[in-house]
C-alpha positions in Angstrom: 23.5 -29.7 -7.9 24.2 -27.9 -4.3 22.9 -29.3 -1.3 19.9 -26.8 0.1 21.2 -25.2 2.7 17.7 -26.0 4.7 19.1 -29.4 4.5 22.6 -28.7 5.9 23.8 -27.5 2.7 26.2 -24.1 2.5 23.7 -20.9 1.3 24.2 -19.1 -1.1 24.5 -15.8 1.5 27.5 -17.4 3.1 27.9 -14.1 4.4 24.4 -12.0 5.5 23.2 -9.8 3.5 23.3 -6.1 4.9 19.7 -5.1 4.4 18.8 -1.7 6.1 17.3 -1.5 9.3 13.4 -0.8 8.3 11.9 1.8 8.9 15.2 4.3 8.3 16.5 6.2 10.9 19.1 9.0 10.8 21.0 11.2 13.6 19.9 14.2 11.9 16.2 13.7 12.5 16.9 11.9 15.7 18.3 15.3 17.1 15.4 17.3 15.8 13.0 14.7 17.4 14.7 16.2 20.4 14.2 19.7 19.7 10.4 19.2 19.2 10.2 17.3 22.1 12.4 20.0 24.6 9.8 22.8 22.5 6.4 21.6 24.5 5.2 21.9 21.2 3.7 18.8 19.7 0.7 18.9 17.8 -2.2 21.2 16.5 -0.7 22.1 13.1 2.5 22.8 14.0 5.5 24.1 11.6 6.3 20.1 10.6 2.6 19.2 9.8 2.0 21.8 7.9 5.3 21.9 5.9 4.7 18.3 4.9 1.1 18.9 4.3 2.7 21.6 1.4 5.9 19.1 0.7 4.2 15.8 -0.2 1.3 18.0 -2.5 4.1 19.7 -4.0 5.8 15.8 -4.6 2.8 14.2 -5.4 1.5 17.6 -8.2 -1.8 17.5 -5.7 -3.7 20.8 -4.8 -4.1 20.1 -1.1 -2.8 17.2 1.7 -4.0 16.6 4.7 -2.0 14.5 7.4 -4.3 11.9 9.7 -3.2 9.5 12.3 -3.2 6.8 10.7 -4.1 5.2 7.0 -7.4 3.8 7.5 -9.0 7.0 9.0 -7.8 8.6 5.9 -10.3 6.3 3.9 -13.3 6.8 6.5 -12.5 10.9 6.2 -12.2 10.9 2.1 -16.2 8.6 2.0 -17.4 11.0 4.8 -16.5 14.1 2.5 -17.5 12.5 -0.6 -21.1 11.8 1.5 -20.8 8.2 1.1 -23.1 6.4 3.8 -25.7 4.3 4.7 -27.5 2.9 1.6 -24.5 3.2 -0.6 -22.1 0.4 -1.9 -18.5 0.5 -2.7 -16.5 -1.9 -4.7 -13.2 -2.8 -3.3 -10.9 -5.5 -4.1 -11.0 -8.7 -2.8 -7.6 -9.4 -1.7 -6.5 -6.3 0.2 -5.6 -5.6 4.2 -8.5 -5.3 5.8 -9.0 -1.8 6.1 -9.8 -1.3 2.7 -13.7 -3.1 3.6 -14.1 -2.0 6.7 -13.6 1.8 6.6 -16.2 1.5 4.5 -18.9 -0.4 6.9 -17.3 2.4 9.6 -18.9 4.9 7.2 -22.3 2.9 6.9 -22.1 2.0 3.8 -21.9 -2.0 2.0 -18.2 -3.4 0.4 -18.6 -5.1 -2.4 -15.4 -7.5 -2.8 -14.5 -8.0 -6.5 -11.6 -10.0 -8.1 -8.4 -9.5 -8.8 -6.2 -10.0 -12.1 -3.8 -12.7 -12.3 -0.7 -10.4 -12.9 -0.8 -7.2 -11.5 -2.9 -8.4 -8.4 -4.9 -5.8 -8.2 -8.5 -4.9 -9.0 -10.1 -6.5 -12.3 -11.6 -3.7 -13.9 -13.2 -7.0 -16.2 -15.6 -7.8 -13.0 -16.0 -4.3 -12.0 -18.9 -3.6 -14.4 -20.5 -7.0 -13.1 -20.4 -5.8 -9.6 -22.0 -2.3 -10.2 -25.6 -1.6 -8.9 -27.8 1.5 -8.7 -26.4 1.6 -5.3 -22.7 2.0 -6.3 -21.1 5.0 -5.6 -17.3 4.6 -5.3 -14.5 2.4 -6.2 -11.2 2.3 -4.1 -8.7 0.9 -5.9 -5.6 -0.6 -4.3 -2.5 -0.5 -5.9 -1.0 -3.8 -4.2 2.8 -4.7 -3.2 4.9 -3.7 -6.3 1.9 -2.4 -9.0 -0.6 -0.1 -9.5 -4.3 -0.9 -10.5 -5.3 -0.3 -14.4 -6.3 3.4 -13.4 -7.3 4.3 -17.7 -9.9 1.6 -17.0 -11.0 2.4 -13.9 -11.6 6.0 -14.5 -13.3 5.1 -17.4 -16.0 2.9 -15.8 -16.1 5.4 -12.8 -17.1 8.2 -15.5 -19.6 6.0 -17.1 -21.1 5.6 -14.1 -21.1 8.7 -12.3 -18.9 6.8 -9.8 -16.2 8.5 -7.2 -12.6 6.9 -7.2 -10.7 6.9 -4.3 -7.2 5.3 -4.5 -5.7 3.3 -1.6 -1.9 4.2 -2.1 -0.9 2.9 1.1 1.8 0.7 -0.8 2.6 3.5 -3.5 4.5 6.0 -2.4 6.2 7.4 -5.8 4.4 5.1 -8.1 3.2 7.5 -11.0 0.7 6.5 -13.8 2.0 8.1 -17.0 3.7 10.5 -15.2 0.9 11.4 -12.4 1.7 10.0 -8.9 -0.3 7.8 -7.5 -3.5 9.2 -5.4 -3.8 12.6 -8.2 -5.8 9.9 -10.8 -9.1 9.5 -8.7 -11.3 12.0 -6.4 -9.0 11.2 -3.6 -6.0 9.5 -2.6 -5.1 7.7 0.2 -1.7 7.0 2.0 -0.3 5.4 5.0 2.4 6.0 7.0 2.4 2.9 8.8 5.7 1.0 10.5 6.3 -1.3 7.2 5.3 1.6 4.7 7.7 2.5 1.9 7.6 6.2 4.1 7.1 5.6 7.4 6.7 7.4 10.9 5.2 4.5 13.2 1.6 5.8 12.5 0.4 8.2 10.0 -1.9 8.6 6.9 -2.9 11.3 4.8 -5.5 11.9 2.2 -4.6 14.1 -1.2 -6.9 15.8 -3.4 -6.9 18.1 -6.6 -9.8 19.7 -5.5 -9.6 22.6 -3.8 -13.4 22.0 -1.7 -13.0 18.7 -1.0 -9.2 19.5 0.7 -10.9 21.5 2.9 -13.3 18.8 4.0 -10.5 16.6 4.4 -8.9 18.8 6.8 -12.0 20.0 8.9 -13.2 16.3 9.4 -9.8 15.1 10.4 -9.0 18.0 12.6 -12.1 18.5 14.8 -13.8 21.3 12.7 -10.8 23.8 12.1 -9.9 25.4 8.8 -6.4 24.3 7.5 -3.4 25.8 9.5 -5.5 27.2 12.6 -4.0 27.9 15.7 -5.8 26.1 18.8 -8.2 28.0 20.3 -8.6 30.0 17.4 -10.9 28.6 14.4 -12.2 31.4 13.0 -14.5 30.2 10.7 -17.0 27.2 12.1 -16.9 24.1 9.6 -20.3 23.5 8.0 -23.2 22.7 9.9 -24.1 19.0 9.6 -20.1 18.1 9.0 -19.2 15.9 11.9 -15.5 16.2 12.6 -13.2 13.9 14.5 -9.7 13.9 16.3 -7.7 12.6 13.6 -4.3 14.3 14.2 -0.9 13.4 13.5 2.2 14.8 15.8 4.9 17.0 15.2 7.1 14.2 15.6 5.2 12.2 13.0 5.4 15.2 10.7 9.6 15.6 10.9 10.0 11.3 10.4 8.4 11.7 7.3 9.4 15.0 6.2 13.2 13.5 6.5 12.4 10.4 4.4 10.5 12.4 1.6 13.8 14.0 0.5 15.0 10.9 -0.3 11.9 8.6 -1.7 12.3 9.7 -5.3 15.8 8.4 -5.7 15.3 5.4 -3.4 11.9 4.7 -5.4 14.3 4.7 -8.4 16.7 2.7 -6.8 14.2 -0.3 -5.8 12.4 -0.1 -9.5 16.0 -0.9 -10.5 16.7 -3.9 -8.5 13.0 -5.3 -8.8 13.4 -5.3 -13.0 16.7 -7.2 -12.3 14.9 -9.8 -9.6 11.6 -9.5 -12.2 13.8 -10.7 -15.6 15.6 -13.8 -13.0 13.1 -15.1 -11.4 10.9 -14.9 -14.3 13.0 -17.0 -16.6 12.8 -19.6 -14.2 10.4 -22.4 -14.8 7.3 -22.4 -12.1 7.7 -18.9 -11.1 5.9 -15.8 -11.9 6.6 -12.4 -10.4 4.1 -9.8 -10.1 3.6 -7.6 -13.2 4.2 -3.7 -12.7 1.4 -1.4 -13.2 0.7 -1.3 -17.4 1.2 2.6 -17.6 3.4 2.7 -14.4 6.1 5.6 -15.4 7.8 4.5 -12.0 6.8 1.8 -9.7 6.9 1.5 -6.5 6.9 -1.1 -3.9 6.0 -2.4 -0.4 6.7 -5.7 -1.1 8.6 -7.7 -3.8 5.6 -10.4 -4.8 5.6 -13.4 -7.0 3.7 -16.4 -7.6 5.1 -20.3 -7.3 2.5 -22.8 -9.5 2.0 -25.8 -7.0 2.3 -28.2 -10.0 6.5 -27.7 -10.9 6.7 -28.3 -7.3 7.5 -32.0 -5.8 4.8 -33.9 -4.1 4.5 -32.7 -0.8 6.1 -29.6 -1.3 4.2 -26.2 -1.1 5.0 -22.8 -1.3 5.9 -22.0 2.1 8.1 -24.8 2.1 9.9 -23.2 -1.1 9.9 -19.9 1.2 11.2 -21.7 4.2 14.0 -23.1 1.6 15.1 -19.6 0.3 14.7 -18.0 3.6 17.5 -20.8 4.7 20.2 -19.5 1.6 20.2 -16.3 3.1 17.3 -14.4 2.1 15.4 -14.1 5.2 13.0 -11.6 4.3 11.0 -14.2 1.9 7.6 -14.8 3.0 4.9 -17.7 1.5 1.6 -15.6 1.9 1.2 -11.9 2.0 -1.7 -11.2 4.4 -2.0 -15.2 4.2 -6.0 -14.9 3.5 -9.0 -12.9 1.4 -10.3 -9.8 3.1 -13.4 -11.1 4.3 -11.6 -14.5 5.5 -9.2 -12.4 7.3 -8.6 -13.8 11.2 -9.0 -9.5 12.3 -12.0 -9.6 10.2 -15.2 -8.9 12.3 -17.6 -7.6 9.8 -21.0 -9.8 9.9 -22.1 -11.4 6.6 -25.2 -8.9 6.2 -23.0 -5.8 6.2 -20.7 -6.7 3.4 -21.0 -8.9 -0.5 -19.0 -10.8 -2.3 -19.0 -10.3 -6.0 -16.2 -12.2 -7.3 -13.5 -13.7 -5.9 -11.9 -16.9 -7.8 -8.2 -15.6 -8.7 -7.6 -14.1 -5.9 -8.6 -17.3 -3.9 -6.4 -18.7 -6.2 -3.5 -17.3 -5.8 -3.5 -16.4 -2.1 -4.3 -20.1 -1.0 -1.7 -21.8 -3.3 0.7 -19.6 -4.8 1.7 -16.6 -3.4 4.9 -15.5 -1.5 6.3 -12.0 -1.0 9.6 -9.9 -0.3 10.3 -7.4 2.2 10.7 -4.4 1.0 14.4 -3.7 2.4 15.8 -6.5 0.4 14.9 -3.9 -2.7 17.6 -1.7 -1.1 20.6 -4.2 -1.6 23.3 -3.8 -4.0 23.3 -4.9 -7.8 25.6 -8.1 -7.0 23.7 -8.9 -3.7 19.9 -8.7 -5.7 21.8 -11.4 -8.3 22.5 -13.5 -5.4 18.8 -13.4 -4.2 18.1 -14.6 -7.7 20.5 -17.2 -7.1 18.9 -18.7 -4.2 15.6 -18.9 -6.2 17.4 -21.1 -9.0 18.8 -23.1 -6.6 15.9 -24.0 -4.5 13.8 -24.5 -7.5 16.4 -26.8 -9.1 16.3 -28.9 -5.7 12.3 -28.0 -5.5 10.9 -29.0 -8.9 9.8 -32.2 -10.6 
């Protein structure tokens, strides 16, 4: 048996790893970030926003997009044009970054956390039905690190119930459902654009629709009352009285970052779904460890993070998961990590939302498997070569072989 390398040991990367520089950047869009910037002209649906407005609805097979600043507006702007407020209740999943509950309290209205399934790690359309009241009107779904929430289901209880769905695809970028992307399944879909994102541009968001109305809701509210492609200065229709608008705009600069990387996300997308079945198949067969299933319909998956699951009782006394981390991170592979966001939503250390504003329906799995169990990937260790992801799969073997009873 090799010696860990934790322990003084040699690892199994004798040599690093190259894993890319996240998020991407190119010369290319580095001298066009130049051009904008020598143009004066930097905002107010300019030639970029409004390009990838049409680019990522033409990707995505949405009617309309609407770039925001960042991902978490995006939700408050899709509940505020779906008239979700005070009075109202929306179910969101348990485990899930933050944002997710709180848009909703932004928007007056009560989260309702629900469980998680075991394998996919997203939403458990099982406890759904449990959670729904008469004062239920939308589920946001979040399709979580490497998998996509059972959308058939969840469309299935949302029709039964007269319910809006709004998807969080803030980790999906290019994950389709049979065939439809991510965010074209429910009423609304929303992405970010965030630093770690699979597309990224420091800050971003935008929400995507299939109906035509409702796209232009989402790009009055967001862009302080003006119709889609205005020029400042100029609206020429006024948005509908009662419709309160906000300063939600992205830059040009923004706008070019991510129109640069969209040319490339459906082959890259392709290229991690690759690698993650070959990490998936390894790590599965070994004893103790569990990777995170893929979305059941998912016709491509994408990721944000690589996440799987270590069961505290193949491990040695004493040992936990973060220690098993710790262990890989020391062979080589240093973007393992033990815990994801590390806690539930509403346990959250950012989480400020008192008691009265927000319920807890279910929660048991995900408690589970956030407290004991869970460990994660970065997302540019998907972006290695064939032989290199075999090697990451090696360092799991080896540490488990140390690591087990």
């Amino acid at each position: 048996m090799s010696k860990l390398a934790i322990n003084g040991g040699t690892p199994v990367f004798e040599t690093a790893a190259k894993v890319p520089a996240w998020p991407p950047a190119d010369p290319e869009t580095a001298e066009l970030l130049k051009e904008i910037y020598l143009s004066h002209a930097w905002s107010f649906y300019g030639k970029h926003e409004v390009a990838f407005n049409e680019e990522f609805a033409a990707y995505t097979k949405a009617a309309s997009c609407a770039m925001m600043a960042n991902g978490t507006v995006t939700l408050e702007v899709a509940m505020q044009a779906l008239g979700i407020g005070p009075g109202d209740e929306v179910i969101v999943p348990a485990y899930s970054w933050i944002a997710t509950g709180s848009a909703v309290v932004v928007c007056g209205a009560t989260p309702v956390m629900v469980d998680i399934e075991p394998d996919t790690l997203c939403l458990d359309p099982k406890k759904i039905e449990e959670a729904i009241t008469p004062k239920t009107r939308a589920i946001i779904p979040v399709h979580l690190y490497g998998s996509m929430a059972d959308m058939d289901k969840i469309m299935a209880i949302a029709a039964k119930h007269d319910l809006f769905v709004i998807e969080d695809c803030a980790h999906a970028h290019g994950s389709e459902w049979n065939g439809k992307h991510a965010g074209t399944i429910g009423k609304v879909g929303s992405f970010s654009f965030q630093q770690s994102k699979t597309v990224a541009s420091g800050e971003g968001g935008a929400c995507i629709t299939n109906d035509p109305e409702l796209g232009e809701a989402l790009g009055r509210i967001s862009h302080i009352g003006y119709q889609y492609g205005a020029v400042q200065g100029q609206a020429t229709a006024p948005p509908p009285m009662g419709m309160i608008s906000h300063n939600y705009r992205i830059t040009e600069f923004q706008a070019a970052i991510l129109r640069s990387q969209l040319r490339t996300l459906r082959a890259d997308t392709e290229f991690r779904a690759r690698n993650a079945e070959i990490l998936r198949k390894r790590l599965n067969a070994i004893p103790g460890i569990r990777v995170q299933a893929p979305g059941r319909c998912a016709t491509l998956q994408g990721y944000y993070q690589f996440a799987f699951m270590i069961d505290p009782a193949v491990l040695k006394e004493g040992i936990a998961t973060k220690d098993f981390c710790a262990a890989v991170r020391a062979e080589g592979v240093t973007g393992c990590g033990s815990s994801g966001w590390g806690a539930l939503m509403y346990r959250h250390r950012l989480w400020s939302i008192p008691e009265n504003l927000y319920r807890v329906a279910s929660f048991e799995t995900a408690e589970d498997i956030v407290k004991n169990k869970l460990g994660t990937m970065s997302l540019s260790w998907l972006m290695l070569s064939e032989e290199e992801i075999h090697k990451v799969a090696d360092a799991f073997e080896k540490v488990m072989a140390e690591y087990s009873r």
